[in-house]
N, C-alpha and C positions, 0 to 999 in steps of 0.2 A: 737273468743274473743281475740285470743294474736294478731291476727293481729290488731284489732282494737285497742286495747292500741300500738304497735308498731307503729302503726300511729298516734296514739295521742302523746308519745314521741317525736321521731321526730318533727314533728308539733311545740311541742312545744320548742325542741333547738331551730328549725331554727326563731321563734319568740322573742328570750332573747335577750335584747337590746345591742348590743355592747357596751363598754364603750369611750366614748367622749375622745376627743385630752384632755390633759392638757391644761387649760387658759393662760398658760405659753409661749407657741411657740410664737416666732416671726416670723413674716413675714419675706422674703428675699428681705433683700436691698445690693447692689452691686457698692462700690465708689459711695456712697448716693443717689444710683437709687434704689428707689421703685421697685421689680419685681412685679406686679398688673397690672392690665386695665385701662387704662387709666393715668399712670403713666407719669411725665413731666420729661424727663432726657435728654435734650438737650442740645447736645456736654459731654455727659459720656462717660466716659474709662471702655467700655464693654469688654475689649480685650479677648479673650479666656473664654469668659462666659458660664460657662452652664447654657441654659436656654429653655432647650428640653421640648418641653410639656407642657412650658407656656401659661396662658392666660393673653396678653399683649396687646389684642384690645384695640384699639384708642390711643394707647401707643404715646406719644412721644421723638424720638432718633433723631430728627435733627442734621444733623452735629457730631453725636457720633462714637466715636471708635469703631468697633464690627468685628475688623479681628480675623478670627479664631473664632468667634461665635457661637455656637451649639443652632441653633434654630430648632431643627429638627421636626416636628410635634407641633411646637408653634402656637397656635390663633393671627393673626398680623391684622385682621383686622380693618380696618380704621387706623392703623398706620401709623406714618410718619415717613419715612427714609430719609428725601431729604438730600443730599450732606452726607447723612452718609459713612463711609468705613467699606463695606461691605468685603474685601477682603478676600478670599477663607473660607468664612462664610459656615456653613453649614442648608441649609432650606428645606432640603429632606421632603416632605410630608406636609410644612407648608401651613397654608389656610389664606391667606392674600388679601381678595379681598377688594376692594377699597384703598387698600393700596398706598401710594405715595414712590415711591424712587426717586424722580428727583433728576439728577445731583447726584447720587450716585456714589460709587465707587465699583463695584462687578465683579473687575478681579476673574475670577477662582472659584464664588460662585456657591455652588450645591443646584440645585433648582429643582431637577429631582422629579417626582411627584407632584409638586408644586400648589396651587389651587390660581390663577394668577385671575380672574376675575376682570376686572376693575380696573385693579392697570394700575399706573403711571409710567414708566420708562422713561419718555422722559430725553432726554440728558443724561444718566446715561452710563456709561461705564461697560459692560457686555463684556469683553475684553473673551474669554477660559472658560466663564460660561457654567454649566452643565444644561442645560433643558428640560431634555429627559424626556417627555411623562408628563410635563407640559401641563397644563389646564389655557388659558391663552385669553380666550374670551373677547372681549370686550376692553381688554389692550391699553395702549397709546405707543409706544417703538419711538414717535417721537424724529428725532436727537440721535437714541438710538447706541450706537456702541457692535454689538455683534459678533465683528471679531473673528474666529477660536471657535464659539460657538456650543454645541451641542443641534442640536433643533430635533433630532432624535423624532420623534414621538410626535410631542410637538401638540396639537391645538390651535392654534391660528384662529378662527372663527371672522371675523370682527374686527381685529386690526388694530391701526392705528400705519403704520412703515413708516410715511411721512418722507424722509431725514435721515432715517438710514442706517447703513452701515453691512452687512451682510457677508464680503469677509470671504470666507474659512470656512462657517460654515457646519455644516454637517447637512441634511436634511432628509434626509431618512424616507421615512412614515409621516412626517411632513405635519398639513393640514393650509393652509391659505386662505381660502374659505372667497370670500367677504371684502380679506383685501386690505387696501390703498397703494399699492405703491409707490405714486407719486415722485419722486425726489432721490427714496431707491436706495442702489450701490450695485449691485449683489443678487437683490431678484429676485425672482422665477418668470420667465414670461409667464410662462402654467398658472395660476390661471386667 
């Protein structure tokens, strides 16, 4: 019998309704960028933003500021970065597939974990960027330059790295199965 009401107790804390945010909070906006989905902030001064754990799908940052960055496990999908400076941005774990960075700037960006499918880097400057153990399927890295980059364990399954430049990157475990090399300067000629 006690355990029966002991479980009826219980039972019924874990059903008491929490109580609701205040109507009060505002939303985060940042040098009058919207932090939301689908947000328009093209050419904003993100500079050392935190914005770890956002969801900023279909977001737009063209041409925005975002060195020093903290997008660390952010939702980027369908975002646009094209020609953003991305410079030693942080996007450890972020899931940004179909994402566009063209002609970006992301010397020294950590993208280690990263869920790359389908995204855009052509022309983009991946100059000492971190990739390691990046998931990066299907990617575009056309005209991409990822000099002295770490692609330690990155997959890249069916990318296209037509006319990218590769010197001095570190490979190790790295799979590029089925990808283009055509015209690329120091890609891997076992695949």
């Amino acid at each position: 019998m006690v355990f029966r009401y002991g479980i009826f107790l219980i039972f019924s804390l874990l059903t008491v309704p929490i109580a609701a945010q205040p109507a009060n909070i505002e939303p985060l906006v940042i040098n009058g960028c919207g932090i939301w989905p689908h947000a328009r902030c093209p050419g904003a001064d993100l500079r050392h933003a935190n914005l770890a754990g956002k969801n900023l799908a279909g977001a737009d940052f063209s041409g925005a500021n975002l060195v020093r960055a903290d997008l660390r496990g952010a939702n980027l999908a369908g975002a646009n970065f094209d020609g953003a400076d991305l410079t030693a941005a942080r996007l450890t774990k972020a899931t940004a597939p179909t994402a566009t960075f063209r002609s970006a700037k992301m010397v020294g960006a950590d993208l280690e974990f990263a869920r790359l499918f389908r995204a855009d880097f052509t022309n983009a400057d991946l100059t000492g960027a971190n990739l390691e153990a990046a998931k990066a399927n299907f990617a575009w890295f056309r005209g991409t330059r990822l000099t002295n980059a770490n692609l330690q364990e990155a997959k890249m399954f069916t990318v296209n790295l037509r006319g990218a430049d590769l010197t001095g990157t570190y490979r190790r475990f790295a799979v590029f199965q089925d990808a283009d090399f055509d015209g690329c300067t120091n890609c891997p000629t076992d695949w």
